[in-house]
C-alpha positions in Angstrom: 64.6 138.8 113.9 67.2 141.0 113.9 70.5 140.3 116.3 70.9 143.1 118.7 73.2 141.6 120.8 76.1 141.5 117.4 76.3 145.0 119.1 79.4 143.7 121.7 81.0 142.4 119.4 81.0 145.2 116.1 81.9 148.0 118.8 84.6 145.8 120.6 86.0 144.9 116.9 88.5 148.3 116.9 89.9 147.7 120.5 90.9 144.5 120.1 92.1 145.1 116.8 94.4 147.6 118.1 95.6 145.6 121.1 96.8 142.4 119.6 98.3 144.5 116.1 100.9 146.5 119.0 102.6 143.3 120.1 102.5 141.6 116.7 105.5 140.9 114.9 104.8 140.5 110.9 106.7 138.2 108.7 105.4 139.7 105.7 103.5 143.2 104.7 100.7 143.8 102.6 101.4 146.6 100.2 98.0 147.0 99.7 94.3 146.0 101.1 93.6 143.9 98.7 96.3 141.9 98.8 95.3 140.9 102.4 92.1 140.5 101.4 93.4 138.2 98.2 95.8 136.1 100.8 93.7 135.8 103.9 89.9 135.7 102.7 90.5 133.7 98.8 93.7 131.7 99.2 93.0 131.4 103.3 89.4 130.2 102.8 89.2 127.8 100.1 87.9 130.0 97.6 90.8 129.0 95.0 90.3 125.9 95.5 90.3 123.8 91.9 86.7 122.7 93.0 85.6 126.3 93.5 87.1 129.2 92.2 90.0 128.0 90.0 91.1 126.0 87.2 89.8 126.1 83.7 86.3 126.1 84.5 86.0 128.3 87.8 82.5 127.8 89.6 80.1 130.7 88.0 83.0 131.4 86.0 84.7 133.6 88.4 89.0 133.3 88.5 89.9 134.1 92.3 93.6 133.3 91.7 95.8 136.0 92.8 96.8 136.9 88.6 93.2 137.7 87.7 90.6 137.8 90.8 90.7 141.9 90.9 89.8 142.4 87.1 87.3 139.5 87.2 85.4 140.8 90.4 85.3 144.9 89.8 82.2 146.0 87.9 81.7 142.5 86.5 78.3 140.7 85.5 77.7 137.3 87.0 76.8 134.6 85.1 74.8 133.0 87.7 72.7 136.0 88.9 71.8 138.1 85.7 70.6 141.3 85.9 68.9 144.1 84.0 70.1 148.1 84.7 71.7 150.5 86.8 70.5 148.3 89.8 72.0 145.2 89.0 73.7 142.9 91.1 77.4 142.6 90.3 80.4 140.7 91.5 81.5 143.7 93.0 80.1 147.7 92.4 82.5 150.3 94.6 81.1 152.1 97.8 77.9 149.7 97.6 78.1 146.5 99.2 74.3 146.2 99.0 74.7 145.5 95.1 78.0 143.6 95.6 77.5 139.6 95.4 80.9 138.9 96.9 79.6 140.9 100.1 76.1 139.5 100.1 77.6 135.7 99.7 80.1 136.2 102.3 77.6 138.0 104.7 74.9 136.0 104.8 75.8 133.4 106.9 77.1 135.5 109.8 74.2 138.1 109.5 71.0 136.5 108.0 69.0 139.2 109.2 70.5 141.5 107.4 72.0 139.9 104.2 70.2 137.3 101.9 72.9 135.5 99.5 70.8 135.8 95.8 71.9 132.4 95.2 73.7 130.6 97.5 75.5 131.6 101.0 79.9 131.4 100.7 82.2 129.7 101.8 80.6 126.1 100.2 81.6 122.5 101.0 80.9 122.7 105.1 83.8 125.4 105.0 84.1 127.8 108.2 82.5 131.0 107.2 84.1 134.3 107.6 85.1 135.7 111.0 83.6 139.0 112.2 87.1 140.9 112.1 87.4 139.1 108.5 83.9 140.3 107.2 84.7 144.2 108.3 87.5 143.5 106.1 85.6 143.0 103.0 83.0 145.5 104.4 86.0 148.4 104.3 87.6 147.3 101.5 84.0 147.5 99.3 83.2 150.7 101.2 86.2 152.7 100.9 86.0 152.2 96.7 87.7 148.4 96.3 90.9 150.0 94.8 93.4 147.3 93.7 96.2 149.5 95.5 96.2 151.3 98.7 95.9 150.9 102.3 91.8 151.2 103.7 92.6 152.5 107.2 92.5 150.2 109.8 91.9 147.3 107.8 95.7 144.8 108.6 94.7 145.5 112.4 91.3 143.2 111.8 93.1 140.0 111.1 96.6 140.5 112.9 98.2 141.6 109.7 101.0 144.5 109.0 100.2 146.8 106.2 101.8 150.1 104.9 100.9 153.3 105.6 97.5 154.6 104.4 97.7 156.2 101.2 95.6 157.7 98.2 92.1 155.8 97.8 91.0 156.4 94.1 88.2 154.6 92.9 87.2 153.3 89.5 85.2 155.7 87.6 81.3 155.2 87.2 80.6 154.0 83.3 78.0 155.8 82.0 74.4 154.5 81.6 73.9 153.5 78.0 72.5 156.4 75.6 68.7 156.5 76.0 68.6 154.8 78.9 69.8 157.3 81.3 72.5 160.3 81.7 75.7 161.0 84.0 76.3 164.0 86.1 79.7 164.8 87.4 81.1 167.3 90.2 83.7 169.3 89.3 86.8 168.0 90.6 88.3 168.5 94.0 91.5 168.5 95.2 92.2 168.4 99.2 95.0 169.3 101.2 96.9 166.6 102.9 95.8 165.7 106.7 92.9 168.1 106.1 88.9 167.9 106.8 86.5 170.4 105.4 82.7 171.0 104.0 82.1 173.3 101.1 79.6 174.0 98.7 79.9 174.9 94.8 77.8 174.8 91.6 78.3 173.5 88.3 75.5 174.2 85.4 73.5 171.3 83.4 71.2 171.0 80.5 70.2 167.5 79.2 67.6 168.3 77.0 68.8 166.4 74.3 69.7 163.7 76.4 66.2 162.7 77.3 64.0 160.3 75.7 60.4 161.7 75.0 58.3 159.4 77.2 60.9 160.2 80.1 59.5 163.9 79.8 56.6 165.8 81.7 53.9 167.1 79.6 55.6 170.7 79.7 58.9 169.2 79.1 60.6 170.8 81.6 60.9 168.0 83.5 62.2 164.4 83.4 61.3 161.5 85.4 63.8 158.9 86.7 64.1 155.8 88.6 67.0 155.1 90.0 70.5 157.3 90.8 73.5 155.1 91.2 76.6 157.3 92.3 80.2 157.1 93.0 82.8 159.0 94.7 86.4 159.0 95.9 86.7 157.6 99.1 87.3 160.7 100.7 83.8 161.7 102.2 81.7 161.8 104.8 78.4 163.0 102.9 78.1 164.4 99.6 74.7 166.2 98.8 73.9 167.4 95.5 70.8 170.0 96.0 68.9 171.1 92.3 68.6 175.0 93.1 65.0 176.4 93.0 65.9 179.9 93.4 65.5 183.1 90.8 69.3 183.8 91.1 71.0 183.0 87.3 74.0 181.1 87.2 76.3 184.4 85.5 75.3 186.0 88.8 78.5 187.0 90.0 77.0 186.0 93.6 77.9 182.3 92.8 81.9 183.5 92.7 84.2 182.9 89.4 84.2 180.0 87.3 86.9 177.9 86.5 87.4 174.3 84.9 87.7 171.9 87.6 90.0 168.7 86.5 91.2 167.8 83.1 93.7 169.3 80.3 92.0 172.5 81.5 92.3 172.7 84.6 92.1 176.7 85.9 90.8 177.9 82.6 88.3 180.4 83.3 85.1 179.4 81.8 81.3 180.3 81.4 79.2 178.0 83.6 76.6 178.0 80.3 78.8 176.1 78.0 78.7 172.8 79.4 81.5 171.6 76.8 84.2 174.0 76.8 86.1 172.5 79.5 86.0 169.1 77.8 85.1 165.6 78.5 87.2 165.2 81.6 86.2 168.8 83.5 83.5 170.6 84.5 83.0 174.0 84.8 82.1 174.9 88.7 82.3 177.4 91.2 85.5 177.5 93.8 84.4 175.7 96.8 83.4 178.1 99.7 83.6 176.8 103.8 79.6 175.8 104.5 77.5 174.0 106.5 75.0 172.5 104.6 74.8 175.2 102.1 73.2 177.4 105.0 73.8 181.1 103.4 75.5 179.9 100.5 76.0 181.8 97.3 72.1 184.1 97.6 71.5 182.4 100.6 68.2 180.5 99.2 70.4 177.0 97.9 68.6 175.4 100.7 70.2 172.9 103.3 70.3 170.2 101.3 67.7 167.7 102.6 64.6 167.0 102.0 62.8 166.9 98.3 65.5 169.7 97.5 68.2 167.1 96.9 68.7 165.1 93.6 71.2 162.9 95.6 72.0 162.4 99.0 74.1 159.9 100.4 72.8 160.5 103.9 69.3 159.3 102.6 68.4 157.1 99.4 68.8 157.5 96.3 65.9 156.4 94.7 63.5 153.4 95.2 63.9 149.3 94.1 59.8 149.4 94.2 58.8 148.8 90.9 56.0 152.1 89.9 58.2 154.8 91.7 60.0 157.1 90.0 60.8 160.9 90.7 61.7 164.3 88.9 64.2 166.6 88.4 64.3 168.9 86.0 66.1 169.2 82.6 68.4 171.9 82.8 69.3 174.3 86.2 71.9 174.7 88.8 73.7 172.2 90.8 74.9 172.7 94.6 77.4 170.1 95.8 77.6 170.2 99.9 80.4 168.1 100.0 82.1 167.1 103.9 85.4 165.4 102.8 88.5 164.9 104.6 91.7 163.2 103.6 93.9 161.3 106.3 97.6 160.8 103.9 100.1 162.5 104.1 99.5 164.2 100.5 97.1 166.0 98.9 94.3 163.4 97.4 91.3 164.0 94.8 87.4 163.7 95.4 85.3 162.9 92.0 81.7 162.4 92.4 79.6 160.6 89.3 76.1 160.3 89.3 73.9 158.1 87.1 70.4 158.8 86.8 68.1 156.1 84.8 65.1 157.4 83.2 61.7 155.7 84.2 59.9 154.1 81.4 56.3 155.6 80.9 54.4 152.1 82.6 57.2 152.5 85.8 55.4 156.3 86.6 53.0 155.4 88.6 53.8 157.0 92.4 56.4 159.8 92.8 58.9 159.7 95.1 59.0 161.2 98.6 62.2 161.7 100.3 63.3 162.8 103.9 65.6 163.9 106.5 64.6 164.3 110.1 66.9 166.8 111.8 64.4 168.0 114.4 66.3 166.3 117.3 70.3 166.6 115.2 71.7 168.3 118.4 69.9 165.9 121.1 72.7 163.7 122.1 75.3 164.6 124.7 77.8 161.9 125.8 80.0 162.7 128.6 83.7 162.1 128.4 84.3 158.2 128.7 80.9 157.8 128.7 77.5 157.1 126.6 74.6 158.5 125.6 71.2 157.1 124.3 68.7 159.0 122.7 65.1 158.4 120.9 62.8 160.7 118.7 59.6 160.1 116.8 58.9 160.5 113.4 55.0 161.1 111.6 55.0 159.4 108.5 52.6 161.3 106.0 48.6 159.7 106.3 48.4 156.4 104.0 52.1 156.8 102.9 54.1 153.6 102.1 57.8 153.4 103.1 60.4 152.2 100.8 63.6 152.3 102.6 65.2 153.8 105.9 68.5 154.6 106.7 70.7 156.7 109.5 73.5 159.4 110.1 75.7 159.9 112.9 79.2 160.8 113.1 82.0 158.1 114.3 80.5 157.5 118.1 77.2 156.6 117.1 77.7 152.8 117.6 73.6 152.0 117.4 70.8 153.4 115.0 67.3 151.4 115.6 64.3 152.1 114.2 61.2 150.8 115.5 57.6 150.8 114.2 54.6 152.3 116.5 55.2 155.1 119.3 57.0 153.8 121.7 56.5 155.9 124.7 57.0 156.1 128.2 54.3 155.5 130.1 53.9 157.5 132.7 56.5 158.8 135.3 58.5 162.1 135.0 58.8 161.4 131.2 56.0 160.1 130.7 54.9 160.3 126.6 59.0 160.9 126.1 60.6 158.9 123.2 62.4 155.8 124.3 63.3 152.4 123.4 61.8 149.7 124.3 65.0 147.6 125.4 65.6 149.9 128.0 68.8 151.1 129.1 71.7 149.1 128.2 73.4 146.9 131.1 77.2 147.2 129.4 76.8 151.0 128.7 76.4 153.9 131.3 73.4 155.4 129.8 70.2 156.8 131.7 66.5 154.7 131.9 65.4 157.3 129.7 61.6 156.3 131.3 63.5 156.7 134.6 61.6 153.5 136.0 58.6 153.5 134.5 57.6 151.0 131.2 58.2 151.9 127.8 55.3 150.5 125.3 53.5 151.1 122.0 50.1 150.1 121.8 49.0 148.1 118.6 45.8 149.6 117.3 43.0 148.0 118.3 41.5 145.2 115.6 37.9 146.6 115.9 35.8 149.4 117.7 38.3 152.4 118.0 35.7 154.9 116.7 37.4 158.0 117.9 41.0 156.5 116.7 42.2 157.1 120.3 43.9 153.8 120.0 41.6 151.9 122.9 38.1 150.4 122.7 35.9 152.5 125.8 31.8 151.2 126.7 30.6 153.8 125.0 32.1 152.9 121.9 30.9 149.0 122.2 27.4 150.5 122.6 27.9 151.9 119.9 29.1 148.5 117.5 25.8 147.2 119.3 23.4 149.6 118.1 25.0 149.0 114.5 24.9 145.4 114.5 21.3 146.1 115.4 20.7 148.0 112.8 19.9 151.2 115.0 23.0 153.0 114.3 24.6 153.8 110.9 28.3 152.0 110.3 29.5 155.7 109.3 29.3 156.0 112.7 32.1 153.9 113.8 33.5 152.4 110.1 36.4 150.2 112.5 33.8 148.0 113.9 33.8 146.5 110.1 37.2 144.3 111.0 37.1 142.5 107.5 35.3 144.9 105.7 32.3 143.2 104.1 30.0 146.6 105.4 28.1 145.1 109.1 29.0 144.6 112.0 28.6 140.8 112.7 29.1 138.8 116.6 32.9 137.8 116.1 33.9 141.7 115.5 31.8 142.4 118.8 33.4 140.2 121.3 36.8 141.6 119.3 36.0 145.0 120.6 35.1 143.7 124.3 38.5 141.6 124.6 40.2 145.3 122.9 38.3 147.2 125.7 39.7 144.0 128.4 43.1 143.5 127.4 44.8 146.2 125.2 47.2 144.6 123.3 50.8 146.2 122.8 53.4 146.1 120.3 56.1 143.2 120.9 59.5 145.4 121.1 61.2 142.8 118.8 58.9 142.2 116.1 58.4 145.9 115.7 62.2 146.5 115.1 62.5 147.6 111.6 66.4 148.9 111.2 69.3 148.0 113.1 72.7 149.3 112.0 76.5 149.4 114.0 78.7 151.1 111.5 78.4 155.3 111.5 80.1 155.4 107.8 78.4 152.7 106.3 75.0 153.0 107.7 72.2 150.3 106.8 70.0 151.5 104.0 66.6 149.4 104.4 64.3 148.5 101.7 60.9 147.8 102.0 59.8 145.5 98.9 57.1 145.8 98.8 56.5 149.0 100.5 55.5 149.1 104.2 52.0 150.3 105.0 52.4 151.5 108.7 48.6 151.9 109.1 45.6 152.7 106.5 44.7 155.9 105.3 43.0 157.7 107.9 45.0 156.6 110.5 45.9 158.5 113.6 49.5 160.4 114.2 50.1 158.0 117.1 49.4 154.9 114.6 51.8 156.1 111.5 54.6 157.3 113.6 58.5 155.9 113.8 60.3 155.2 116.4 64.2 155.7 116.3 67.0 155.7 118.8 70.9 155.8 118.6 73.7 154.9 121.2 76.5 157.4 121.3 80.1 156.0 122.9 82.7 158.9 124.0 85.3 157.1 125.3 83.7 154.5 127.1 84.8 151.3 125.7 88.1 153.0 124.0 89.6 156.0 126.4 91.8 156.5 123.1 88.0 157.8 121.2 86.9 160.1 123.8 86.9 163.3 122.4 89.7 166.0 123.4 89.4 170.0 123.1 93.2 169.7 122.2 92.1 167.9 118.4 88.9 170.0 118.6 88.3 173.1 115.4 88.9 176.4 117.3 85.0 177.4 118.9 84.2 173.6 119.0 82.5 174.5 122.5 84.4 171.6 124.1 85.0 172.1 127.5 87.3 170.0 129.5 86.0 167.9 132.4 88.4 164.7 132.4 91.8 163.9 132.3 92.8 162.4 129.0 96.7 162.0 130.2 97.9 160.7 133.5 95.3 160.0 136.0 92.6 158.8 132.6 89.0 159.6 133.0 89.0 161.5 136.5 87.5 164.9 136.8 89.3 167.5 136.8 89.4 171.7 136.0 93.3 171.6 135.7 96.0 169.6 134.1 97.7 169.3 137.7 94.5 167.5 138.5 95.3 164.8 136.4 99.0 164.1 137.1 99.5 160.3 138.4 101.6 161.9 141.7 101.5 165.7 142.8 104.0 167.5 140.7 104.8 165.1 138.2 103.6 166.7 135.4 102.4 164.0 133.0 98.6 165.4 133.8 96.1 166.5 130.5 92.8 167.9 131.7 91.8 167.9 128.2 88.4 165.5 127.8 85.3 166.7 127.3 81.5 165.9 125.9 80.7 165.1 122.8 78.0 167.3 121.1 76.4 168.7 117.6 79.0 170.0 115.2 79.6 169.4 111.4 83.2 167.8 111.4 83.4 163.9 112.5 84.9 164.4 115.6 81.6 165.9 117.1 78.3 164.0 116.5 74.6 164.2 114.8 71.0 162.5 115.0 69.3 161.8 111.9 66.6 159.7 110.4 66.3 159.2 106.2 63.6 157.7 104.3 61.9 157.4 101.5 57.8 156.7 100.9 54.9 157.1 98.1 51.4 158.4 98.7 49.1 156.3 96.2 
């Protein structure tokens, strides 16, 4: 079961954070993240113990002493859970706590739910595991690239601790898949201008013909088939897409704007996009990075968004699948789009590298291709008002007998809920009645409408036996008609879901099933249906499914394969200081002001006088408004990702 109510204290985790850093008086600074996270979480937990990670023989043969923990942590096998390939477990893999074993240890006994130690849950010897505060610590640290130097943002305020200034994030680069086993992609290199926050597309060109084994190949050999994509990045970005172009436009088309080596010795050389090693090992040849959303009228104008099957790599979906059998294609030489949104907070100007590992699937592990997506039919549907919330719920039709194989979210930084249920959950009846909803209701410490407005919100299971016409009840009629086939009278082509255990008649047992589905239809439990729960906007949850989840047979209804999913929006209800502000907002932003975000906080108002704390006194700002769709992080989106295979 999943624990919803860890919600209070994620989203109060910043405020209080905030409040008791201003008063605090530090003894001692942390020139870097890792420092803190070296005095307060290894040295302040036990973890250097001489019975545990320390001394000549360390437990698992992991160091945590302050001379050697970083090297003996980053990118490093454990010893006492091997593993084989790209998606290995490690002791630590940047921008992926999901394959980190420090994260998983340390999680697991705060969040169960969610996390599963491979081994054994950490701290050991009856020691207090980690606090909340110190857990988003490690969480940040992981997720923002595990440099040994640098300040993450935000990160001394979690455990009452004084840090410097934030400063440049660069992460270790991604090694290379061994030859034969896979290939690496880069991006060309980006540089971005201090205190800035953009999203641009370019292209780079790629041909890795001679990279690729024969039995990775399609039977044209245009094509090669894959398992997994591991990527890393600079943590600098707030999605980074990389779309393979299916358009007739050639990359010399002068359409795609001038080359030029990005990064390297070569820097600024002009280039052709064709010769993939001119520029050298440490560049890429790519286009100059134009302003777009999504790659919408980019370069011909036929690059394509940038979800869907279009992209090779997303990080607003999955990458690939864990499912042994899946494997996708891409194919061996073409045109690269990179959508990246990046932004970079310091004071200076900060690169962005993107790698991207690609392992090739071996010819027993193609067996069902992969099937992404990226529900933006309801992006725009949320609309918090100033210091208030919003909750809002969509349904998704998963294609008939597909099997999922992971979910995940995106929302910008006031989505503090994503949930995903399985079934339609509906309301039933009322003003909305057939209207999205969760089946939680509206929450008590959050101003949000009963999106039902009263009435109940419910999912009905499908009925064990005797739904003939797959309306998802059990009517006389239709027990007449498991009757008249358990007599023989009738064909079981007539109603094939009178068969409950499929052994081709219709027997007694499967007849009184049908007569208490007619009495007493039964409806899905809200709880047990939850299948994703995530709190964190730029670290969403991506769920796997191993084995893949059937959501219904093939043949099923729409009502019977559909998701559920529902996300919380805060603008400035629990922290006046988030609530978004036309005065911070891009020019055109469509914020219009209907609170006071100076002086008189959170009243209405149309004027800054409105909002001064006595007439004439100035010290009014009528300068809060609603949060709604836009592309930069300070305005907000509603998305559902996936993956599935179709036997």
């Amino acid at each position: 079961m999943l624990i919803r109510q860890v919600l209070r204290v994620l989203i109060a985790l910043p405020l209080l954070a905030v409040a008791s850093s201003s008063a605090q008086e530090c003894d001692k600074e942390f020139d870097s993240t890792y420092d803190l996270i070296q005095e307060v979480i290894f040295e302040g937990k036990g973890c250097t113990s001489v019975t545990c990670h320390s001394g000549p023989t360390p437990s698992g043969g992991l160091d945590l002493t302050a001379e050697v923990s970083y090297e003996q942590l980053l990118d490093v096998n454990s010893q006492t859970v091997p593993g084989v390939g790209s998606g290995a477990l490690k002791r630590v893999v940047p921008i992926n706590k999901a394959n980190s074993i420090l994260w998983l240890n340390l999680a697991a006994p705060l969040l169960p739910d969610l996390w599963q130690a491979p081994l054994r849950a950490m701290p050991l010897g009856g020691l207090e595991p980690l606090t909340f505060n110190e857990l988003e610590l490690v969480r940040m640290w992981i997720e923002y690239g595990a440099t040994r130097n640098g300040v993450v943002p935000g990160s001394g305020e979690l455990v009452d601790a004084c840090t410097g200034p934030p400063g440049r994030l660069e992460v270790q680069p991604l090694p290379p898949p061994p030859p034969g086993t896979g290939l690496q992609l880069r991006a060309p290199h980006q540089v971005l201008d201090p205190e800035s926050e953009r999203e641009t597309c370019f292209v780079s060109y790629y041909n890795v013909r001679d990279e690729i084994p024969a039995e990775a190949l399609s039977s044209d050999g245009e094509r090669f088939r894959y398992k997994r994509i591991q990527a890393r990045q600079d943590p600098l970005s707030h999605h980074a897409v990389v779309i393979v172009y299916s358009g007739d436009t050639p990359i010399q088309s002068p359409v795609w704007g001038p080359f030029a080596c990005r990064g390297g010795a070569m820097d600024g050389i002009q280039c052709d996009p064709v010769d993939t090693t001119f520029c050298g090992p440490d560049s890429v040849c790519g286009s100059r990075p134009a302003a777009s959303l999504a790659c919408i009228g980019f370069g011909p104008g036929d690059a394509g968004i940038g979800v869907g099957d279009k992209s090779l790599f997303n990080t607003m979906a999955s990458a690939a699948a864990e499912n042994e059998g899946i494997f996708a294609e891409a194919p061996v030489e073409g045109i690269l789009v990179w959508n990246s949104h990046a932004f970079n907070i310091s004071a200076e100007p900060a690169k962005l590298d993107i790698w991207v590992n690609i392992e090739f699937a071996a010819p027993e592990e193609q067996q069902h291709e992969l099937q992404r997506f990226v529900d933006i039919s309801s992006i725009q549907k949320m609309r918090p008002p100033a210091f208030g919330a919003d909750l809002v719920c969509q349904h998704r039709v998963i294609p008939d007998g597909a099997q999922l194989l992971d979910l995940s979210s995106h929302t910008h930084k006031r989505g503090k809920r994503f949930e995903i249920f399985e079934g339609r959950f509906a309301c039933a009846g009322g003003f909305n009645n057939r209207a999205p909803c969760t089946p939680f209701g509206p929450d008590d410490d959050f101003p949000v409408n009963d999106l039902c407005a009263g009435a109940p919100c419910e999912s009905r299971l499908t009925p064990r036996v005797g739904d003939c016409n797959h309306d998802m009840r059990v009517e006389v009629n239709e027990l007449v008609t498991g009757i008249r086939i358990a007599l023989n009278q009738r064909p079981l082509a007539d109603c094939p879901r009178f068969d409950g255990n499929s052994d081709s008649r219709v027997a007694i047992g499967e007849l009184v099933g049908g007569v208490q589905s007619a009495l007493a239809p039964e409806a899905r439990n809200p709880q047990d249906s939850l299948l994703y729960t995530t709190f964190t906007y730029a670290d969403p949850l991506v769920r796997q499914f191993v084995p893949a989840r059937y959501l219904a047979p093939r043949g099923a209804t729409a009502e019977e394969r559909t998701l559920t999913y529902c996300a919380l929006y805060d603008n400035g209800f629990t922290n006046p200081d988030e609530v978004k502000r036309r005065s911070t907002s891009p020019p055109r932003s469509g914020c219009q002001p209907t609170h006071c975000a100076e002086g008189r906080v959170a009243a209405a108002c149309r004027r800054d006088s409105d909002c001064d704390t006595s007439p004439g006194a100035g010290d009014g700002d009528c300068d809060a408004c609603a949060a709604g769709f836009g592309v930069t992080t300070d305005d907000e989106m509603f998305v559902l990702t996936g993956s599935y295979f179709q036997p």
